[in-house]
Residue frames as qw, qx, qy, qz and C-alpha x, y, z in Angstrom:
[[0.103, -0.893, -0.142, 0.415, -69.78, -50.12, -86.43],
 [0.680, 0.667, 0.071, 0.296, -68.38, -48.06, -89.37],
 [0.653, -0.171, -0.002, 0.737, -64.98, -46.55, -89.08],
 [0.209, 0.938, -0.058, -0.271, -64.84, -42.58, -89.16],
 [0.519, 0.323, 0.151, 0.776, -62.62, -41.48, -92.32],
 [0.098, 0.797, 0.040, -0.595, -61.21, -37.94, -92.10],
 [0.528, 0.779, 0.035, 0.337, -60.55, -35.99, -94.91],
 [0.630, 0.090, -0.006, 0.771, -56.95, -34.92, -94.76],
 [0.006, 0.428, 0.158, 0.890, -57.55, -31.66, -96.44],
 [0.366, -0.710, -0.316, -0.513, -60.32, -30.97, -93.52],
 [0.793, -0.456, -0.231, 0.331, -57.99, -32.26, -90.50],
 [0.388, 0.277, 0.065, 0.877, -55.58, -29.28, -92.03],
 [0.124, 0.522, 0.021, 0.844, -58.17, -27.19, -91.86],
 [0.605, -0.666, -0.238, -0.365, -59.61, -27.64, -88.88],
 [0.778, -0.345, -0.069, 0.520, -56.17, -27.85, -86.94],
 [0.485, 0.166, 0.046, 0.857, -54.94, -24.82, -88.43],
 [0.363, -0.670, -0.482, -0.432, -58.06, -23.10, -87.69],
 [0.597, -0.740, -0.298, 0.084, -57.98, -23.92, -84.19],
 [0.547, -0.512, -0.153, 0.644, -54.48, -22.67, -83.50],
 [0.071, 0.465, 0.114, 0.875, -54.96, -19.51, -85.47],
 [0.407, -0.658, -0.295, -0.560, -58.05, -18.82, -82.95],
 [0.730, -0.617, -0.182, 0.229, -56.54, -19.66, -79.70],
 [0.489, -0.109, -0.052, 0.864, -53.26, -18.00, -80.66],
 [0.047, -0.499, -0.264, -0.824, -55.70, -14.90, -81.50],
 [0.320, -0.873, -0.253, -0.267, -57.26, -14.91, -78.16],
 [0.709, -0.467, -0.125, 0.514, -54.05, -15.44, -76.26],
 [0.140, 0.961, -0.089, -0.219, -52.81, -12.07, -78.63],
 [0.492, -0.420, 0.518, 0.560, -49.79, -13.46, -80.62],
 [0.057, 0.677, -0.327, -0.656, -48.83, -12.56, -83.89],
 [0.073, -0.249, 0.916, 0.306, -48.22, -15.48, -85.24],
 [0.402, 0.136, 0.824, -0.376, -52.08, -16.34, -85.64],
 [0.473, 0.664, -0.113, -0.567, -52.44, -14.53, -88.78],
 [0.011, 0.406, -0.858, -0.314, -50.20, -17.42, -90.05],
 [0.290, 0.295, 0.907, -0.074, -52.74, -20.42, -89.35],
 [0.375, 0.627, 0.324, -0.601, -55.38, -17.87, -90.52],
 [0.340, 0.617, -0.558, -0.438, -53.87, -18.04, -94.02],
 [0.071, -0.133, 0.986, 0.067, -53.49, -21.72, -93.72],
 [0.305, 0.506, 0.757, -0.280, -57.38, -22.40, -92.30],
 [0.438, 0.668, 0.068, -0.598, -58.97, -19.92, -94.97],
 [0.256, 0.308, -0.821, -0.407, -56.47, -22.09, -98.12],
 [0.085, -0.006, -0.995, 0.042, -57.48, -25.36, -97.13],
 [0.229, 0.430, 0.780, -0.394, -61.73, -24.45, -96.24],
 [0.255, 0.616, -0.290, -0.686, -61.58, -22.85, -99.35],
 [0.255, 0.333, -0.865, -0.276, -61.22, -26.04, -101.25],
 [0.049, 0.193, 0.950, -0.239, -63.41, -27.90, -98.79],
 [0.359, 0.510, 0.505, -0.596, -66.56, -25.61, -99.04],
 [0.233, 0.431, -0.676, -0.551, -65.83, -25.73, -103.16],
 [0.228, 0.104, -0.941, -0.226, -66.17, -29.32, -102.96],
 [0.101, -0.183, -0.935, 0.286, -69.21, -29.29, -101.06],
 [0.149, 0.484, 0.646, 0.571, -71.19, -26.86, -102.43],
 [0.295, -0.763, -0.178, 0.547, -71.02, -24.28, -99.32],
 [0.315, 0.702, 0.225, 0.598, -70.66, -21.25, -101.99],
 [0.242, -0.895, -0.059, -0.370, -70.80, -18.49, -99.44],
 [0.714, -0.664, 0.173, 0.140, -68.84, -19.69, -97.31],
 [0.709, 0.345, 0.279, 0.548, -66.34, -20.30, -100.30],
 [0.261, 0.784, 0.208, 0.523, -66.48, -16.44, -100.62],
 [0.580, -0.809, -0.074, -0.066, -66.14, -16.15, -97.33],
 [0.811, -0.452, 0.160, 0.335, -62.53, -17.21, -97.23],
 [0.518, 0.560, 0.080, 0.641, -61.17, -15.10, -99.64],
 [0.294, -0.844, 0.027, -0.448, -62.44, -12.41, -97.22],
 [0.778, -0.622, 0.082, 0.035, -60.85, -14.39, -94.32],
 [0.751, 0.152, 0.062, 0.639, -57.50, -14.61, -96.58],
 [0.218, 0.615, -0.048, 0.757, -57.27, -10.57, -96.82],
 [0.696, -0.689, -0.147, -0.138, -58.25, -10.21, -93.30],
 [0.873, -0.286, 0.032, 0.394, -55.81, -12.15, -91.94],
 [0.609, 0.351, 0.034, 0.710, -53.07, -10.15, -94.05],
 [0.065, 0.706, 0.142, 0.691, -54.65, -7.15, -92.47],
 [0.680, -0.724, -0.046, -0.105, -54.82, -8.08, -88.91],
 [0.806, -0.312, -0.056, 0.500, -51.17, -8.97, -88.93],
 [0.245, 0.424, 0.114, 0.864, -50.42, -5.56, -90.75],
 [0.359, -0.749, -0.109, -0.546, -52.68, -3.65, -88.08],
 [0.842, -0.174, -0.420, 0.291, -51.34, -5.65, -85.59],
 [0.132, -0.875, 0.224, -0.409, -48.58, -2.86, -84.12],
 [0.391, 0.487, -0.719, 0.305, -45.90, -3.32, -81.71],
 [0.191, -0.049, 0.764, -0.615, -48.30, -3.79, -78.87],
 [0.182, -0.423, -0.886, -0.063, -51.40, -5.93, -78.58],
 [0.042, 0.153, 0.488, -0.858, -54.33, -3.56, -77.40],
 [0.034, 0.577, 0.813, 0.077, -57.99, -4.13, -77.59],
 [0.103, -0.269, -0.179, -0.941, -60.19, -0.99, -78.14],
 [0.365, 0.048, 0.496, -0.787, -63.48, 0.15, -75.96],
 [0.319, 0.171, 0.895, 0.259, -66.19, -1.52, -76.77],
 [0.073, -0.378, -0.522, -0.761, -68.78, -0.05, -79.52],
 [0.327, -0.073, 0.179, -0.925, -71.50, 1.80, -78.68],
 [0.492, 0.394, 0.670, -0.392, -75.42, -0.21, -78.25],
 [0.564, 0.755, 0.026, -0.335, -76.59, 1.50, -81.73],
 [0.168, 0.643, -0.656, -0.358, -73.50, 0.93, -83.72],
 [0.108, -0.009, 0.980, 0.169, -74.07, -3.21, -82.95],
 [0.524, 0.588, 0.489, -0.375, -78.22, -2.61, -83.77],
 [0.381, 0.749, -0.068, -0.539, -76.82, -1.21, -86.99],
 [0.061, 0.354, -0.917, -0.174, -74.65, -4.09, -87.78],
 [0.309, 0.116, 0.943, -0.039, -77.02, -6.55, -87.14],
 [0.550, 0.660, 0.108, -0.500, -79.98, -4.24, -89.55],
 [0.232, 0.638, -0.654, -0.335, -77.00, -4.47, -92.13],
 [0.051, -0.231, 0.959, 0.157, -76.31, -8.13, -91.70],
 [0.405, 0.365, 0.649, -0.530, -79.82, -8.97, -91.84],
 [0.475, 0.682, 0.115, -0.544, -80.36, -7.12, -94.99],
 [0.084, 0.699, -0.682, -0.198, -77.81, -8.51, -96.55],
 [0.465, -0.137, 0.837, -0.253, -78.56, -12.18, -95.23],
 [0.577, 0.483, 0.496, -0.433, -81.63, -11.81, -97.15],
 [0.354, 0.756, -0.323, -0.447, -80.16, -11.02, -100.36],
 [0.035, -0.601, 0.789, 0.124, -77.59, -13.27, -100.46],
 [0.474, 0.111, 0.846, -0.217, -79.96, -16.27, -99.37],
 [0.598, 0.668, 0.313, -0.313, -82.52, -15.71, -101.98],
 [0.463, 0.640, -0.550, -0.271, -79.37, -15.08, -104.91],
 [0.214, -0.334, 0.917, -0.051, -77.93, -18.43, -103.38],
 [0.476, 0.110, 0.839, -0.241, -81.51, -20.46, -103.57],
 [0.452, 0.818, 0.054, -0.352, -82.34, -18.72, -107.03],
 [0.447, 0.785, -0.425, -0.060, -79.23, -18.69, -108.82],
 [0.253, 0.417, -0.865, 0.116, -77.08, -22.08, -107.69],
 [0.773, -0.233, -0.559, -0.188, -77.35, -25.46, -106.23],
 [0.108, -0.362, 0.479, -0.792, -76.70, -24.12, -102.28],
 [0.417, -0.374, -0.828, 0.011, -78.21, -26.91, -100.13],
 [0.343, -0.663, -0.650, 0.141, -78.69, -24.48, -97.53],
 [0.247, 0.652, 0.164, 0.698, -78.62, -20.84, -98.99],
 [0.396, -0.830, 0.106, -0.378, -79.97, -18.54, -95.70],
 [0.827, -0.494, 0.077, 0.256, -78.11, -20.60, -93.24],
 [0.809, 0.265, 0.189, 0.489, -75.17, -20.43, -95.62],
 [0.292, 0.548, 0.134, 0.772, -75.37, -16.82, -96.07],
 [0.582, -0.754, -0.153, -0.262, -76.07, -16.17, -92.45],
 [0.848, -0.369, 0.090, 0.370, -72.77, -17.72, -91.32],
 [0.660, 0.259, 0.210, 0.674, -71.28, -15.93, -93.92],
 [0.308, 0.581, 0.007, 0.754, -72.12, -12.44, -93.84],
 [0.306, -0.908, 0.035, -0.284, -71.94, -12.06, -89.97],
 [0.795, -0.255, -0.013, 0.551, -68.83, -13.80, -89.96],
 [0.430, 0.584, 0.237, 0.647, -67.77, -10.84, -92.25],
 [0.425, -0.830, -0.159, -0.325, -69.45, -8.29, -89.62],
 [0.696, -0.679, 0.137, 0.187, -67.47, -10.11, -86.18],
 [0.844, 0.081, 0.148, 0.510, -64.22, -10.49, -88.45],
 [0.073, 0.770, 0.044, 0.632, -64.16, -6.48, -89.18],
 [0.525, -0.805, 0.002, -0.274, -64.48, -6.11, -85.44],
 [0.966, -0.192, 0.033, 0.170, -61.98, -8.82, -85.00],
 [0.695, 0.136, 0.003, 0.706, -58.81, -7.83, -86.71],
 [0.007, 0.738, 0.121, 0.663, -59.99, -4.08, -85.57],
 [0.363, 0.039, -0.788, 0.495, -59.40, -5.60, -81.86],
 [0.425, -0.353, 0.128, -0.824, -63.01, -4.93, -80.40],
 [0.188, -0.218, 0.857, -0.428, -63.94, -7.38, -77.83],
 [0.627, 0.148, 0.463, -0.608, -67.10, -8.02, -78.53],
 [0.515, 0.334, -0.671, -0.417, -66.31, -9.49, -81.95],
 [0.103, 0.047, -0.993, -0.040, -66.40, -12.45, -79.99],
 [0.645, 0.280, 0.402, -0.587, -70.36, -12.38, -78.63],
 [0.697, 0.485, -0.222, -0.479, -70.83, -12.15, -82.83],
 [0.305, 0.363, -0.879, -0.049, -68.44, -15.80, -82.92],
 [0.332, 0.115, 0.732, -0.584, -70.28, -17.27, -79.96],
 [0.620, 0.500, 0.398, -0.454, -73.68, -17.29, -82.17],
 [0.490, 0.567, -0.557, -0.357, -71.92, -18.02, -85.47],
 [0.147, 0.430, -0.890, -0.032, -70.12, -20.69, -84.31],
 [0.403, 0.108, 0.744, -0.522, -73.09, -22.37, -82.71],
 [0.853, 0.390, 0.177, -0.299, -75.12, -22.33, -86.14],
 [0.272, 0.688, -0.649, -0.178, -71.97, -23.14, -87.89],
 [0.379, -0.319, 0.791, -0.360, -72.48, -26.41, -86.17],
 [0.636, 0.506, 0.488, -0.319, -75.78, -27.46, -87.55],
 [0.398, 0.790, -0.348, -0.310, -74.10, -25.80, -91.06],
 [0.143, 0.636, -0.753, -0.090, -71.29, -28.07, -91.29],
 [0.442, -0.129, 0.824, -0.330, -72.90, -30.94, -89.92],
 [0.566, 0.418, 0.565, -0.431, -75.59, -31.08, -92.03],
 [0.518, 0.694, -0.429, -0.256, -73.02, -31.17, -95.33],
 [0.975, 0.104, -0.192, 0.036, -71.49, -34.12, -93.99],
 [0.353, 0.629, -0.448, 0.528, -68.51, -32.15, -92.27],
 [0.617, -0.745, -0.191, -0.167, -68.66, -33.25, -88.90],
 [0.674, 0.220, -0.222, 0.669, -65.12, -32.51, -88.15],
 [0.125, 0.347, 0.043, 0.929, -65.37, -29.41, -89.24],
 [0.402, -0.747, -0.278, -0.451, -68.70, -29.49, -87.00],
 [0.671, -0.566, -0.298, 0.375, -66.96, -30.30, -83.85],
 [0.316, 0.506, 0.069, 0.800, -64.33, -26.99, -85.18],
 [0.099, -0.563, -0.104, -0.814, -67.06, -24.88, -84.54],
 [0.657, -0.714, -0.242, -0.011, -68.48, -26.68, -80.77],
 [0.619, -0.141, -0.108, 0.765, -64.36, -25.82, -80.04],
 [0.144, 0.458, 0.182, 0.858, -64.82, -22.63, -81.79],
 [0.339, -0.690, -0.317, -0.555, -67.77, -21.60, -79.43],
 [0.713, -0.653, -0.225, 0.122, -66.04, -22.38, -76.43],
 [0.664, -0.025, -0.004, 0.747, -62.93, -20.55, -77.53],
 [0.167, 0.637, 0.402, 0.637, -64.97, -17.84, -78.24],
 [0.576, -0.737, -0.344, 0.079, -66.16, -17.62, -74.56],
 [0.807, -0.293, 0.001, 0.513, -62.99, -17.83, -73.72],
 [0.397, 0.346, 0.263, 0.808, -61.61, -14.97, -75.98],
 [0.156, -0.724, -0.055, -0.670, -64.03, -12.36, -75.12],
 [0.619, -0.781, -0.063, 0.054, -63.46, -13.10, -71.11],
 [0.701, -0.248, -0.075, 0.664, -60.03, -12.52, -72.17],
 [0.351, 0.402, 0.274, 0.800, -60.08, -9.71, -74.46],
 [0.210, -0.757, -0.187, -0.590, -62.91, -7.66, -71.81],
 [0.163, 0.475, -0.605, 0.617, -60.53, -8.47, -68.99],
 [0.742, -0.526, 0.120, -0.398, -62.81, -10.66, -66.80],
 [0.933, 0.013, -0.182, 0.312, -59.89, -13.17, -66.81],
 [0.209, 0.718, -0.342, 0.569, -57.28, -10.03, -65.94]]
């Protein structure tokens, strides 16, 4: 039987990751830190692995982060959740967008798996707006990322980074039964 090797650089990120996202559903402060950490270090990994979008993705997750801990305030406080139409209009948006991106990705680089790629990416982009904007439902939109994110990461040869995202999807649960008070 062969011996799993990690990858350093992916045990970083996939440990800093997690406690940015559990300290983010429990509401501390401090989660924007790991966020910076996981967004350096999966930056470098999706470089090296030819996950482009997702590469782009963490710049976005690097200014984010700076902005959730600046929006942050002295008190923790989720917001109502969005209208029905407002999340039909996000998902038109991400959709349209999806479509672009995939087709510049499978057209214009060597993206092993352009739509998928650019699916994870621009509705992470979508729940992450909601996210550092404290709206509960951001998590639903993590829930169904993280779940293809699975198949994504797996199917580059990350399977770390896939298990991440089976953690991710159960933290996710977890997050929105905290954040819509069915755990209160």
């Amino acid at each position: 039987m062969r011996a799993l090797r990690w990858n350093s650089l992916e045990v970083l990120a996939v440990i800093s990751s997690l406690l940015y996202t559990i300290l983010l559903s429990y509401e501390s402060i401090w989660s924007w830190l790991f966020a910076i950490l996981a967004s350096i270090f999966f930056s470098v990994l999706c470089f090296r692995r030819k996950i482009y979008a997702e590469l782009a993705l963490q710049g976005f997750y690097l200014a984010t982060a700076v902005y959730g801990y600046l929006n942050w305030g002295a008190e923790f406080k989720t917001l109502p959740p969005l209208d029905l139409n407002i999340h039909l209009y996000i998902i038109a948006a991400c959709i349209f967008l999806i479509g672009i991106s995939g087709y510049a990705l499978s057209h214009f680089t060597d993206s092993k798996l352009p739509y998928l790629d650019s699916f994870t990416t621009i509705s992470s982009i979508a729940a992450t707006i909601l996210m550092v904007n404290f709206y509960p439902e951001n998590w639903i939109y993590w829930i169904v990322i993280d779940t293809v994110s699975i198949w994504l990461y797996f199917q580059r040869g990350l399977k770390l980074s896939a298990l991440l995202f089976l953690i991710y999807t159960l933290l996710s649960i977890n997050g929105y039964l905290l954040w819509s008070g069915a755990l209160s």
